[in-house]
PyMOL Python script that loads the backbone (N, CA, C, O; Angstrom):
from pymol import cmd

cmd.read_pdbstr("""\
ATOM      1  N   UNK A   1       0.819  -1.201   0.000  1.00  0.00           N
ATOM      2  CA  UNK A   1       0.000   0.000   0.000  1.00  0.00           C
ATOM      3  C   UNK A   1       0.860   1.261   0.000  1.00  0.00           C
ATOM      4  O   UNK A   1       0.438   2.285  -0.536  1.00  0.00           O
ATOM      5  N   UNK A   2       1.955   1.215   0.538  1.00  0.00           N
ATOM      6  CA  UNK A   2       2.844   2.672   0.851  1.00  0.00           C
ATOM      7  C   UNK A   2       3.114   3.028  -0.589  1.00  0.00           C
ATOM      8  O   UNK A   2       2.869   4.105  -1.133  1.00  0.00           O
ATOM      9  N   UNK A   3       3.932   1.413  -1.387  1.00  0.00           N
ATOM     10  CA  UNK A   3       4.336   1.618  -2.642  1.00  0.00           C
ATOM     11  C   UNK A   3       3.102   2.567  -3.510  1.00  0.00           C
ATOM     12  O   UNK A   3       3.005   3.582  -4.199  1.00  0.00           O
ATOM     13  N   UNK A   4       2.675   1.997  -3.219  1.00  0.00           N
ATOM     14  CA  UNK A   4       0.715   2.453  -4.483  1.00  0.00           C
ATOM     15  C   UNK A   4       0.747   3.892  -3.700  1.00  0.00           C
ATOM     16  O   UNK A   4       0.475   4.566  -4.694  1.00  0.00           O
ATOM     17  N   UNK A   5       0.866   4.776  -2.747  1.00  0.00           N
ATOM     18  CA  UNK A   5       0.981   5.858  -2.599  1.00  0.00           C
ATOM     19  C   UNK A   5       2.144   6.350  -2.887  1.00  0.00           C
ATOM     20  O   UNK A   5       2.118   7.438  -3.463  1.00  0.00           O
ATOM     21  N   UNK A   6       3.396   5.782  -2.617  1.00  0.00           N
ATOM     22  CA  UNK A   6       4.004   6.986  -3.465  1.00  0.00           C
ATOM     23  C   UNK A   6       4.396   6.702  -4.276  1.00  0.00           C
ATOM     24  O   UNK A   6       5.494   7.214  -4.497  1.00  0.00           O
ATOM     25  N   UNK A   7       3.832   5.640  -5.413  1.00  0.00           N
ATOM     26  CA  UNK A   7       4.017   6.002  -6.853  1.00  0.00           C
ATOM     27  C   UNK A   7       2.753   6.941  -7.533  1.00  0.00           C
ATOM     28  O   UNK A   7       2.735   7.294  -8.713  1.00  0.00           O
ATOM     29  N   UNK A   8       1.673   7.272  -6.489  1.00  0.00           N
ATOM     30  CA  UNK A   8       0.586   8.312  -6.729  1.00  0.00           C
ATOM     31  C   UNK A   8       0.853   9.791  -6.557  1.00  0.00           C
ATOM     32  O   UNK A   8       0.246  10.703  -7.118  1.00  0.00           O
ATOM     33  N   UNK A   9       2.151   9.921  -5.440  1.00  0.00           N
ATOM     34  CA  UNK A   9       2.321  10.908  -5.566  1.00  0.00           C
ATOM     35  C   UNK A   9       3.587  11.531  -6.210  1.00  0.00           C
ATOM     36  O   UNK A   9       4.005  12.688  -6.232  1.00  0.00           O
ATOM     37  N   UNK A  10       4.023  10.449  -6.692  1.00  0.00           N
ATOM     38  CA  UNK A  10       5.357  10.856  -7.605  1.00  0.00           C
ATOM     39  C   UNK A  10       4.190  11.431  -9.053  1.00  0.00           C
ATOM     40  O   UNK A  10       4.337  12.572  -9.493  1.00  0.00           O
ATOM     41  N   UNK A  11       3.287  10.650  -9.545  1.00  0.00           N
ATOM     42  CA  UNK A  11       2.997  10.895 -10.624  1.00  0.00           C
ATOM     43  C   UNK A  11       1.878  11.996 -10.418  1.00  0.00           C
ATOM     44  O   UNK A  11       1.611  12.616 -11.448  1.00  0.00           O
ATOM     45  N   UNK A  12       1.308  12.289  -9.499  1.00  0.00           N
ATOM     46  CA  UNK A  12       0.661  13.632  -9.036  1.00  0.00           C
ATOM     47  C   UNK A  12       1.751  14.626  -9.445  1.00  0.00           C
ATOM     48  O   UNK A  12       1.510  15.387 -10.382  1.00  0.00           O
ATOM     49  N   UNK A  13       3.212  14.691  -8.667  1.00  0.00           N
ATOM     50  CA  UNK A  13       4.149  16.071  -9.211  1.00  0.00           C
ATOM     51  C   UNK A  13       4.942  15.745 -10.632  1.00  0.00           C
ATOM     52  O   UNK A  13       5.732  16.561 -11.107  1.00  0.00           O
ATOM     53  N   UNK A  14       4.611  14.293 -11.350  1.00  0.00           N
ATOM     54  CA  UNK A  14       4.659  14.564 -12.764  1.00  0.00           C
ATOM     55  C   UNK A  14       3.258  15.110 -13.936  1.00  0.00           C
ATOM     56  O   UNK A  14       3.527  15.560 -15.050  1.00  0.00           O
ATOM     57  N   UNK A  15       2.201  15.004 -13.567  1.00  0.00           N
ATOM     58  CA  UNK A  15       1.155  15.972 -13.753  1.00  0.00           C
ATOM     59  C   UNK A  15       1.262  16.953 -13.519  1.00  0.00           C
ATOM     60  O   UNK A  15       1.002  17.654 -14.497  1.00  0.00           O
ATOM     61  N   UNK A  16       1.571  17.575 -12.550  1.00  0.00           N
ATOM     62  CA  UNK A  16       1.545  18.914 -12.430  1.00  0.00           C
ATOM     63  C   UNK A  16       2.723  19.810 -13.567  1.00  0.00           C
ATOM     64  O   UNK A  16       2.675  20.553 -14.548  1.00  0.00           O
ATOM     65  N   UNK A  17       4.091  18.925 -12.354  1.00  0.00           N
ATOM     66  CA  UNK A  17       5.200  19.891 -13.555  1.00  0.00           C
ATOM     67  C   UNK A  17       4.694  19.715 -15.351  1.00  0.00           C
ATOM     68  O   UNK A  17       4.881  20.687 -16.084  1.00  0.00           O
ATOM     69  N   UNK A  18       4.228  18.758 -15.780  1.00  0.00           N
ATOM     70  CA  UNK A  18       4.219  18.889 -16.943  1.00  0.00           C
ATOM     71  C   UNK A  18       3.168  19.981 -17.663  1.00  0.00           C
ATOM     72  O   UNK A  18       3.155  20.580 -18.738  1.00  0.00           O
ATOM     73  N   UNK A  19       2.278  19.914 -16.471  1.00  0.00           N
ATOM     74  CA  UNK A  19       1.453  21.070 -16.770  1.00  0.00           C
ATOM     75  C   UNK A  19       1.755  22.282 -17.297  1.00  0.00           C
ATOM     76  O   UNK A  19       1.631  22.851 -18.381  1.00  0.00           O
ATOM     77  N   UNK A  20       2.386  22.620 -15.717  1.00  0.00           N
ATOM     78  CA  UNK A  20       3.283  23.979 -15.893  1.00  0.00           C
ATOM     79  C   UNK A  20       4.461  24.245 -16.950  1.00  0.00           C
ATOM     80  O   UNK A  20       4.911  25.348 -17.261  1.00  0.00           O
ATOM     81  N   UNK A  21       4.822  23.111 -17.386  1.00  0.00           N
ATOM     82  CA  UNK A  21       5.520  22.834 -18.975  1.00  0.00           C
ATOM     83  C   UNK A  21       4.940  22.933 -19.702  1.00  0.00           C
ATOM     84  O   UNK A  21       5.634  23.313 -20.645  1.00  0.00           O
ATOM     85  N   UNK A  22       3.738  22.823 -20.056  1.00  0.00           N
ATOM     86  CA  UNK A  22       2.914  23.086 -21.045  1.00  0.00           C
ATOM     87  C   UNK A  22       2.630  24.884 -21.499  1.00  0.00           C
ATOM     88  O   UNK A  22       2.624  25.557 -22.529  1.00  0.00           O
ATOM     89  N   UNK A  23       2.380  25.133 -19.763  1.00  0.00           N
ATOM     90  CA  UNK A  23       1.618  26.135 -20.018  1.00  0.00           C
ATOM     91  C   UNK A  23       2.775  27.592 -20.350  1.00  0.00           C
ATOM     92  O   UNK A  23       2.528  28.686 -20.858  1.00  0.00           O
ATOM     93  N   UNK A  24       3.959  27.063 -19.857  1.00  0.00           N
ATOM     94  CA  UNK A  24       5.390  27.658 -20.039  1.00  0.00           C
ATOM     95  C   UNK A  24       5.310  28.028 -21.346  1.00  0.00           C
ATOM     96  O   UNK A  24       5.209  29.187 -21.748  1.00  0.00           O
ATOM     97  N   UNK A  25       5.364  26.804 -22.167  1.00  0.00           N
ATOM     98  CA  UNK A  25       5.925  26.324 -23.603  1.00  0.00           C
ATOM     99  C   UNK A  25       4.682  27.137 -24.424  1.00  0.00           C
ATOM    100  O   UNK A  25       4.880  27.693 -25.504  1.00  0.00           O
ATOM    101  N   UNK A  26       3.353  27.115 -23.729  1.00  0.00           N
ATOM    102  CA  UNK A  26       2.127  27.757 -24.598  1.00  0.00           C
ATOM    103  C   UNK A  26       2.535  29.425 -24.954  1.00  0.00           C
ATOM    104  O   UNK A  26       2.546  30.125 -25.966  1.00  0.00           O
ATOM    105  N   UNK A  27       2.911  29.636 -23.257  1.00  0.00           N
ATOM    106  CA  UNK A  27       3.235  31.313 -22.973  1.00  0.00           C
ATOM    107  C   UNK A  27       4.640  31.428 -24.260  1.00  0.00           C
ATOM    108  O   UNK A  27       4.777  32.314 -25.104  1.00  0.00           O
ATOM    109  N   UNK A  28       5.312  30.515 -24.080  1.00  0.00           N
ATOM    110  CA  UNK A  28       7.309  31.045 -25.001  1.00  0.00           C
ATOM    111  C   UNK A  28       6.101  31.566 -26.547  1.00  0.00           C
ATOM    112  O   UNK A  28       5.914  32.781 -26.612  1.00  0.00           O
ATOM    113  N   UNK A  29       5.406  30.730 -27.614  1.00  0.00           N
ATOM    114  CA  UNK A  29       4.727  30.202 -28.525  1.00  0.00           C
ATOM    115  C   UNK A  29       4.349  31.971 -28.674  1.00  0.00           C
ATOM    116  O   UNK A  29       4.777  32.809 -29.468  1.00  0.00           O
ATOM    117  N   UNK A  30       3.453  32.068 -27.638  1.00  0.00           N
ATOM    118  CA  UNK A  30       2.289  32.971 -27.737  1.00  0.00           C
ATOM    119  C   UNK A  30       3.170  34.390 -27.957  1.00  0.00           C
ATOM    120  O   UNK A  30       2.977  35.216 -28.849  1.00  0.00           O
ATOM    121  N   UNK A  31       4.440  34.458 -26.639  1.00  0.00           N
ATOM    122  CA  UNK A  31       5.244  35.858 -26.716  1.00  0.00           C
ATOM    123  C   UNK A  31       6.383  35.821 -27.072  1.00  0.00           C
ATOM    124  O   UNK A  31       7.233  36.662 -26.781  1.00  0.00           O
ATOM    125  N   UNK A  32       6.528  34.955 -27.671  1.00  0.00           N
ATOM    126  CA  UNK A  32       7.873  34.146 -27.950  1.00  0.00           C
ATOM    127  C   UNK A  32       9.339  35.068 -27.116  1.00  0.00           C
ATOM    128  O   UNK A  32      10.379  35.454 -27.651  1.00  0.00           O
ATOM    129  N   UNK A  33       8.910  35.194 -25.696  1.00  0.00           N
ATOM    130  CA  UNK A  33       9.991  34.924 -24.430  1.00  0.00           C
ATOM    131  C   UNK A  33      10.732  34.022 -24.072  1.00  0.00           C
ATOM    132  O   UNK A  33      10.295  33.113 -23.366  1.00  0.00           O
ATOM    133  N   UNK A  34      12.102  34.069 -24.503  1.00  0.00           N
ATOM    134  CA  UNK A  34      12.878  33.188 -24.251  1.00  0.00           C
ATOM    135  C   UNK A  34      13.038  32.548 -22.751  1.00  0.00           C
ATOM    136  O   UNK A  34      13.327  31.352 -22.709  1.00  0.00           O
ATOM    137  N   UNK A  35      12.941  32.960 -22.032  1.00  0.00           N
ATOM    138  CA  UNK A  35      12.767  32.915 -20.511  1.00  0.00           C
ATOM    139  C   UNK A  35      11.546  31.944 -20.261  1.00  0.00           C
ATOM    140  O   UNK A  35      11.803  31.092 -19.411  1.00  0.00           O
ATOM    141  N   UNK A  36      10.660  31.893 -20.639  1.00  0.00           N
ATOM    142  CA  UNK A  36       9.593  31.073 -20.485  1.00  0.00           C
ATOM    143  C   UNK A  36       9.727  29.735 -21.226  1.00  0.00           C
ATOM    144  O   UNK A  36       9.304  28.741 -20.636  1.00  0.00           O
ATOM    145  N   UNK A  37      10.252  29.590 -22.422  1.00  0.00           N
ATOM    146  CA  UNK A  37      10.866  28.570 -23.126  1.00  0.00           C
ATOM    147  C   UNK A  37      12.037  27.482 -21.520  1.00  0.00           C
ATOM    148  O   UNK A  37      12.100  26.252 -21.519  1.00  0.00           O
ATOM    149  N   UNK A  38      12.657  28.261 -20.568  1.00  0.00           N
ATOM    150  CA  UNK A  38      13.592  27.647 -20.258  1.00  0.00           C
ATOM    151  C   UNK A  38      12.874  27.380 -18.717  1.00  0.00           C
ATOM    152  O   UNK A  38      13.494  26.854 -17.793  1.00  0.00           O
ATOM    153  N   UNK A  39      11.589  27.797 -18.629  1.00  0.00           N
ATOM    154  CA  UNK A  39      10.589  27.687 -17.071  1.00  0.00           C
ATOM    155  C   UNK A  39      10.429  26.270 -17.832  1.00  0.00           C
ATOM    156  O   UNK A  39      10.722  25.193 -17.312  1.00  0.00           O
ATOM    157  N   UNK A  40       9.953  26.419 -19.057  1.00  0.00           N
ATOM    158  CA  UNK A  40       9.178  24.822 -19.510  1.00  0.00           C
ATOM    159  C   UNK A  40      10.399  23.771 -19.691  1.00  0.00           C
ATOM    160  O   UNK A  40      10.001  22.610 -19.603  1.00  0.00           O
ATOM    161  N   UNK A  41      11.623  23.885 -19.894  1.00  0.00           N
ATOM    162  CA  UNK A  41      12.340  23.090 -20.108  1.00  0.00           C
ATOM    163  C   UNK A  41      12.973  22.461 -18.384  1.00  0.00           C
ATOM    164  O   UNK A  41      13.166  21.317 -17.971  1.00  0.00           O
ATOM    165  N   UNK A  42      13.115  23.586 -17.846  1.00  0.00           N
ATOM    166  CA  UNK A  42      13.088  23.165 -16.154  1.00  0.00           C
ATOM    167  C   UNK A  42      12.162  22.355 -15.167  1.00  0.00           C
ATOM    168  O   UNK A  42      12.582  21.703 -14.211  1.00  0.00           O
ATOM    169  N   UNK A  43      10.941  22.481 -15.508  1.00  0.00           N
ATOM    170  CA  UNK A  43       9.834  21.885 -15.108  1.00  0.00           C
ATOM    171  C   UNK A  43       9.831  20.583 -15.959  1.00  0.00           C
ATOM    172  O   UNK A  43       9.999  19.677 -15.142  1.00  0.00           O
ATOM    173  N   UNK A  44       9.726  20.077 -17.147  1.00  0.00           N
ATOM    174  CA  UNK A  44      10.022  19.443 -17.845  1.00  0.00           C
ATOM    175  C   UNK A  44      11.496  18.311 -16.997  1.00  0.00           C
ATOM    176  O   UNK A  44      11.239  17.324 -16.309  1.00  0.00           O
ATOM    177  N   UNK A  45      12.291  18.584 -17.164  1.00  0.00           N
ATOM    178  CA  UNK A  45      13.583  17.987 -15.736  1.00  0.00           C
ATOM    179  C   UNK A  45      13.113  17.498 -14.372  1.00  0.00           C
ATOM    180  O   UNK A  45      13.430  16.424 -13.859  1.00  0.00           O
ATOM    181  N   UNK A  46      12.100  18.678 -13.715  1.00  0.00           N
ATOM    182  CA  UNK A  46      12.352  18.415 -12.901  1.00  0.00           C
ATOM    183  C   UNK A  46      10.911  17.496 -12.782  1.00  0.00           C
ATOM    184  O   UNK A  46      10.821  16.900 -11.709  1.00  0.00           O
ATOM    185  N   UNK A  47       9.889  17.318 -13.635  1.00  0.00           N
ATOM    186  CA  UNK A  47       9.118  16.240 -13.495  1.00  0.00           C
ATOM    187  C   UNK A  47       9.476  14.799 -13.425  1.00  0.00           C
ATOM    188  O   UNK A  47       9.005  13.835 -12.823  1.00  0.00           O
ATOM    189  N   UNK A  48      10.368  14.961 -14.161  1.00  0.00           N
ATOM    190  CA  UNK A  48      11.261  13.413 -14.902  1.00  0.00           C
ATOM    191  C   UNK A  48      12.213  13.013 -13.802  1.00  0.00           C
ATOM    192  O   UNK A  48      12.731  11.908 -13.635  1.00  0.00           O
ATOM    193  N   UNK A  49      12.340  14.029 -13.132  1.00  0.00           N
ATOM    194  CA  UNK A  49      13.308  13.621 -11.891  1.00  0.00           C
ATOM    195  C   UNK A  49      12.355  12.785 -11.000  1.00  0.00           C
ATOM    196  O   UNK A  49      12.588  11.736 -10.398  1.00  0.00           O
ATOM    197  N   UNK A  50      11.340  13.445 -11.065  1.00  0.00           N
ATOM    198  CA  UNK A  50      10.128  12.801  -9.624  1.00  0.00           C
ATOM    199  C   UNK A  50      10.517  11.643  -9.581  1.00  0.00           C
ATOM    200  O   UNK A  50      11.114  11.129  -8.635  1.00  0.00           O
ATOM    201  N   UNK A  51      10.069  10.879 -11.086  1.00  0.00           N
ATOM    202  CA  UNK A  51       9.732   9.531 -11.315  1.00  0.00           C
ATOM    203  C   UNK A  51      10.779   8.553 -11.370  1.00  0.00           C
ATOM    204  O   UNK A  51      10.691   7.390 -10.976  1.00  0.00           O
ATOM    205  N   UNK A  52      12.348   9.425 -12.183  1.00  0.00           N
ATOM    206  CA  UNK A  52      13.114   8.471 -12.359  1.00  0.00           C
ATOM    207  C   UNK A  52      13.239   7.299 -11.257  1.00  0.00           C
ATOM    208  O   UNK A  52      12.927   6.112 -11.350  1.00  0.00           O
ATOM    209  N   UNK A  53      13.838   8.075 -10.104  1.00  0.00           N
ATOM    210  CA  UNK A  53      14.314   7.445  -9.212  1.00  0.00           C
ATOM    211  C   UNK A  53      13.709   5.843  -8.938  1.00  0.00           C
ATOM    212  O   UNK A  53      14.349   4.815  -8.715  1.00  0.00           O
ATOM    213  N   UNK A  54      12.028   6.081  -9.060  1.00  0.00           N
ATOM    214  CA  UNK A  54      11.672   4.417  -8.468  1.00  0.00           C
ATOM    215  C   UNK A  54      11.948   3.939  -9.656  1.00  0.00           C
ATOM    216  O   UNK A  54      12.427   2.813  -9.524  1.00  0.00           O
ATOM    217  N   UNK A  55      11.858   4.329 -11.004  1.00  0.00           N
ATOM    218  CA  UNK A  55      12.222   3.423 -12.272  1.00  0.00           C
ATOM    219  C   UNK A  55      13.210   2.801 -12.180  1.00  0.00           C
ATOM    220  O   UNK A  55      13.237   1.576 -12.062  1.00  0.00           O
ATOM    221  N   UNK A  56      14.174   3.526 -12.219  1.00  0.00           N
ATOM    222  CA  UNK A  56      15.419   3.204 -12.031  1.00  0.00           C
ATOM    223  C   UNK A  56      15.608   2.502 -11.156  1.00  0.00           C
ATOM    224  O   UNK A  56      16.107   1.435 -11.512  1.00  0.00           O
ATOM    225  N   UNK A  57      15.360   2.643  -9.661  1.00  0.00           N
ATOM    226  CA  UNK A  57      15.773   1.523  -9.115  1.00  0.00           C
ATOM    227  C   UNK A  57      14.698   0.252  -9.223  1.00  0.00           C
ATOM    228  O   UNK A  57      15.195  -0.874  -9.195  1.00  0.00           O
ATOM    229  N   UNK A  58      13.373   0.362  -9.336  1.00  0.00           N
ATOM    230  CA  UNK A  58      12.386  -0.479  -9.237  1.00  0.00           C
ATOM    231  C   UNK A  58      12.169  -1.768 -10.637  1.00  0.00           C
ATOM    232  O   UNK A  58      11.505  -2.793 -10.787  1.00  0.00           O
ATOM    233  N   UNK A  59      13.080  -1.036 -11.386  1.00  0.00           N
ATOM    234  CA  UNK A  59      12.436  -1.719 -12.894  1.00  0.00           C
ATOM    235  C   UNK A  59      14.010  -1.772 -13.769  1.00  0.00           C
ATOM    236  O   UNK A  59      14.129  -2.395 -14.823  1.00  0.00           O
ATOM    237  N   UNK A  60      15.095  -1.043 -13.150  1.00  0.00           N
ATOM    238  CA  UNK A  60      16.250  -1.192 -14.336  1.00  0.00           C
ATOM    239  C   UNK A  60      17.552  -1.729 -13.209  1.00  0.00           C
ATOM    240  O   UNK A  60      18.777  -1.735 -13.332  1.00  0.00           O
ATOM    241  N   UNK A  61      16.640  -2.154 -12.099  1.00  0.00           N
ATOM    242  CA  UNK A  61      18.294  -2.532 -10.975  1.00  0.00           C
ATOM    243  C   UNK A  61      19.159  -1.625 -10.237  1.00  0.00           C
ATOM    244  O   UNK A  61      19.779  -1.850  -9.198  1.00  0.00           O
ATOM    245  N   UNK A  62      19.108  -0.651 -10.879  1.00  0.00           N
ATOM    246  CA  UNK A  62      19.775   0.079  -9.979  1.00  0.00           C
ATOM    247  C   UNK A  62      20.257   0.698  -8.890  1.00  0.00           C
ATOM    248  O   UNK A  62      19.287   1.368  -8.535  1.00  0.00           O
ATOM    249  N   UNK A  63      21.134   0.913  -8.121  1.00  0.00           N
ATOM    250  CA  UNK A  63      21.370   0.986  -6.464  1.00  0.00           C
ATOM    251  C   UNK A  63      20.305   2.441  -6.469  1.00  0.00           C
ATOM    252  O   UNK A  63      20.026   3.251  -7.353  1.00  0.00           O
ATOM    253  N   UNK A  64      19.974   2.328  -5.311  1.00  0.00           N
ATOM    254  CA  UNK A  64      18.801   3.553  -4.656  1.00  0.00           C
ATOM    255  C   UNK A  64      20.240   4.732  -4.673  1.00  0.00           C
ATOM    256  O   UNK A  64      19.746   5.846  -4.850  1.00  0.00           O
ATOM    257  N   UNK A  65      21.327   4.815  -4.590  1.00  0.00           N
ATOM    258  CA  UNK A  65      22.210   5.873  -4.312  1.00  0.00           C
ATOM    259  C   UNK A  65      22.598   6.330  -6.002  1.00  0.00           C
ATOM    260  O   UNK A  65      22.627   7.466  -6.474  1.00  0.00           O
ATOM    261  N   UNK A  66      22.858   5.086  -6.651  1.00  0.00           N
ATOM    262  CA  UNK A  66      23.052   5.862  -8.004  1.00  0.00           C
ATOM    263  C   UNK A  66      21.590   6.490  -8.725  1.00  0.00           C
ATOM    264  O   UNK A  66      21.644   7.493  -9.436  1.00  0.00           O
ATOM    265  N   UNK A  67      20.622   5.955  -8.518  1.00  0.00           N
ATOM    266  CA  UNK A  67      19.016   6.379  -8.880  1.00  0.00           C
ATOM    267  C   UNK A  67      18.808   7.840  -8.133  1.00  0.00           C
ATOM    268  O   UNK A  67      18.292   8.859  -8.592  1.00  0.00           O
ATOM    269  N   UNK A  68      19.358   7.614  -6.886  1.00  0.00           N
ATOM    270  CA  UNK A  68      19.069   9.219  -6.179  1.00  0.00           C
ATOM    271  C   UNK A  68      19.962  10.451  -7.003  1.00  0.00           C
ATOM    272  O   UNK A  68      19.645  11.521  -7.524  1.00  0.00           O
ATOM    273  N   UNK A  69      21.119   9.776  -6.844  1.00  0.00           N
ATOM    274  CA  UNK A  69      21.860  10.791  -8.087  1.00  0.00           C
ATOM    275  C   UNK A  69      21.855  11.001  -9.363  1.00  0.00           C
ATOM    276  O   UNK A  69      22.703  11.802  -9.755  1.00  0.00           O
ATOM    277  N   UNK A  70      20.950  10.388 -10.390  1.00  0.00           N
ATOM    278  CA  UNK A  70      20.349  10.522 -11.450  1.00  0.00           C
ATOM    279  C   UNK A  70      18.968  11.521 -10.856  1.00  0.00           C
ATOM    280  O   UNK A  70      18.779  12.720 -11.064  1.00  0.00           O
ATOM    281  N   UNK A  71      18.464  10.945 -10.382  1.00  0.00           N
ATOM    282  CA  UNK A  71      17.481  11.991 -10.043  1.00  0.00           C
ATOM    283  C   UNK A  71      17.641  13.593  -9.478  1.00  0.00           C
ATOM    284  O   UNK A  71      16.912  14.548  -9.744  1.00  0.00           O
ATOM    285  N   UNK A  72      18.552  13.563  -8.821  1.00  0.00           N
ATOM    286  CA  UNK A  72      19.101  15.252  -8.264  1.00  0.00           C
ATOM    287  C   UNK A  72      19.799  15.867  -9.291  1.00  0.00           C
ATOM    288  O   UNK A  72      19.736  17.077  -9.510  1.00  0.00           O
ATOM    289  N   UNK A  73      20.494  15.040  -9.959  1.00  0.00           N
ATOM    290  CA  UNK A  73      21.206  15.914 -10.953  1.00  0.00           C
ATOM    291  C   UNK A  73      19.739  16.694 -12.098  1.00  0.00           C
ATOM    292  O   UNK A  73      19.706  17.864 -12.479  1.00  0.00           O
ATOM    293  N   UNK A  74      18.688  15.596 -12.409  1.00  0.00           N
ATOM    294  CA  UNK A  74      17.787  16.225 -13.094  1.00  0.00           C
ATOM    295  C   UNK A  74      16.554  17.442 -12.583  1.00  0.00           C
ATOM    296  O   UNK A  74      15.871  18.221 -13.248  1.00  0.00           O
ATOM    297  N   UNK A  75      16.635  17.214 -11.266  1.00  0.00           N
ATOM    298  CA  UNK A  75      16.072  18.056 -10.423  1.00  0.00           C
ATOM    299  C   UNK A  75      16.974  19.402 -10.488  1.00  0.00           C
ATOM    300  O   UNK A  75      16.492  20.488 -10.811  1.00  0.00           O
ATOM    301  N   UNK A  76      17.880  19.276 -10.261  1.00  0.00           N
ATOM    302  CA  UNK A  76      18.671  20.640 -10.325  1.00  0.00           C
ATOM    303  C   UNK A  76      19.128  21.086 -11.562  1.00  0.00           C
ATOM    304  O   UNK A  76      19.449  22.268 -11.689  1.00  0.00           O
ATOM    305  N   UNK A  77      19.218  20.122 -12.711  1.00  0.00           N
ATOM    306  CA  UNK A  77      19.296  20.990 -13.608  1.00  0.00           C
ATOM    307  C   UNK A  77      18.232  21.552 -14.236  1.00  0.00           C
ATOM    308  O   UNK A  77      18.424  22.515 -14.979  1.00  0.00           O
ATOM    309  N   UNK A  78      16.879  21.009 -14.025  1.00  0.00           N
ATOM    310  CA  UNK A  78      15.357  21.802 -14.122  1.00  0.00           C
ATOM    311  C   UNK A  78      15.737  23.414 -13.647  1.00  0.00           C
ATOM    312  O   UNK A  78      15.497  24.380 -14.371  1.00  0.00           O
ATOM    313  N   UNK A  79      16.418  23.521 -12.195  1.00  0.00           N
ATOM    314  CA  UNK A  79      16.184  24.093 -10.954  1.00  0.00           C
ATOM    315  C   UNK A  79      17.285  25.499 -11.720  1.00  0.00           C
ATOM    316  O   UNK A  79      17.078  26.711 -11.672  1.00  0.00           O
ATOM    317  N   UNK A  80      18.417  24.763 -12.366  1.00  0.00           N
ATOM    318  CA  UNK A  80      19.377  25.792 -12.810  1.00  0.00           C
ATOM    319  C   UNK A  80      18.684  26.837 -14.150  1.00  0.00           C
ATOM    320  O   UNK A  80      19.011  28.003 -14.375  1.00  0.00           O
ATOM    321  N   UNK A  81      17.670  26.025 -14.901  1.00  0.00           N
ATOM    322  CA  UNK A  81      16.721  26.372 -16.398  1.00  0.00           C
ATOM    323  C   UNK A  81      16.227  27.539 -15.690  1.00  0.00           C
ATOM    324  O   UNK A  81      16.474  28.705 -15.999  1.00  0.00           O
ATOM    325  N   UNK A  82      15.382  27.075 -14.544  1.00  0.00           N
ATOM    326  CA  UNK A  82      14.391  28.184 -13.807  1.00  0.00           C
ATOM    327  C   UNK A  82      15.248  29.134 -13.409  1.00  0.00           C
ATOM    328  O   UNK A  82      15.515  30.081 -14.148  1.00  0.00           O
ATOM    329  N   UNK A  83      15.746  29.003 -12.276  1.00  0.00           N
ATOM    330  CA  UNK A  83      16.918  30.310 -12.189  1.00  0.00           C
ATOM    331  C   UNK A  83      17.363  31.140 -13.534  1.00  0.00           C
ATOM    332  O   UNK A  83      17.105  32.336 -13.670  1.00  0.00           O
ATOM    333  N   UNK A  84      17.898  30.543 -14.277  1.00  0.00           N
ATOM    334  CA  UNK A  84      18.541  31.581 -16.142  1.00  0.00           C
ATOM    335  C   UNK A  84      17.215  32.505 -16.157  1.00  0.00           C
ATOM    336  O   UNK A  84      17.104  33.725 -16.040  1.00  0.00           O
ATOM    337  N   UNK A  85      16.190  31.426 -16.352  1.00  0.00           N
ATOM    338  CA  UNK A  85      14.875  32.398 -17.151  1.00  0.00           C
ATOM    339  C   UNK A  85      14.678  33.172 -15.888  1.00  0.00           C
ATOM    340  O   UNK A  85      13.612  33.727 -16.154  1.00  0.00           O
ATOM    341  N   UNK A  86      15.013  33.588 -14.651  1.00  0.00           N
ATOM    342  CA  UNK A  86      14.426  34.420 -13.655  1.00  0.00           C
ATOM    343  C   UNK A  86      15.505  35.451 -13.920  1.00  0.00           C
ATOM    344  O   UNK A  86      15.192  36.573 -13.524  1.00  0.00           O
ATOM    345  N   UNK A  87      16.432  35.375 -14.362  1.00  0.00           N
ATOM    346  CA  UNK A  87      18.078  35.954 -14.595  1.00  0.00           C
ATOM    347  C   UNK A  87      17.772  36.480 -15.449  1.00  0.00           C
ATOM    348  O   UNK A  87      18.197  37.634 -15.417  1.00  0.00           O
ATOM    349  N   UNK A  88      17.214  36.263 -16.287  1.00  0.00           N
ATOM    350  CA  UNK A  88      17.257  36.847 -18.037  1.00  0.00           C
ATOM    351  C   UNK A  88      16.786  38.156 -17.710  1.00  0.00           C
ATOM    352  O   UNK A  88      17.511  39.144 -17.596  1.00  0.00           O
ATOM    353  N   UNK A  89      15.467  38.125 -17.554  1.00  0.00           N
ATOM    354  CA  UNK A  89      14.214  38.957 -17.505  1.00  0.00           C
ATOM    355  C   UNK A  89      13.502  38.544 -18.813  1.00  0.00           C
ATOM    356  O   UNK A  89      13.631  37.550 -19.527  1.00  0.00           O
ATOM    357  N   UNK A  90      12.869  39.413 -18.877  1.00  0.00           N
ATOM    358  CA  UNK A  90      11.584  40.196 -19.826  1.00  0.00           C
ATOM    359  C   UNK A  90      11.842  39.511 -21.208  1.00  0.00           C
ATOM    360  O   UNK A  90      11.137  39.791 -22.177  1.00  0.00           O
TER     361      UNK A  90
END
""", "prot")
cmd.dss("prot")
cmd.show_as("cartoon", "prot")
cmd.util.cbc("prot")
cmd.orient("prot")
């Protein structure tokens, strides 16, 4: 049962971020703001981070320490996208 919750809520914050990737990627389209192009590419990372981790270890073998560090590295480089586009501006 724990498993079945938090693979519900891993994929709850991959719904969401992808959302907000969407709606990023709609906004770059619409004003074509480079800065918003790199919110959606960050969110985008850092959704994929949620999930990797149980994949990776749950389904491809992998040690929970190398899966955690596949996963942080994609979390933060989401995290570094968001920061640029807050850097850029306008």
């Amino acid at each position: 049962m724990d498993t079945l919750a938090a693979y519900g809520a891993k994929l709850v914050v991959l719904a969401l971020s992808l959302t907000i990737a969407y709606l990023a990627y709609h906004g770059y389209r619409q004003s074509g703001s480079e800065p918003m192009l790199y919110v959606s590419g960050g969110f985008v990372l850092i959704g994929t981070g949620a999930i990797c981790e149980g994949m990776l270890y749950g389904l491809a073998g992998i040690s929970i320490s190398a899966a955690g560090l596949v996963q942080a590295a994609l979390v933060s480089t989401g995290m570094v996208l968001i920061l640029l586009s807050l850097r850029s501006g306008p």
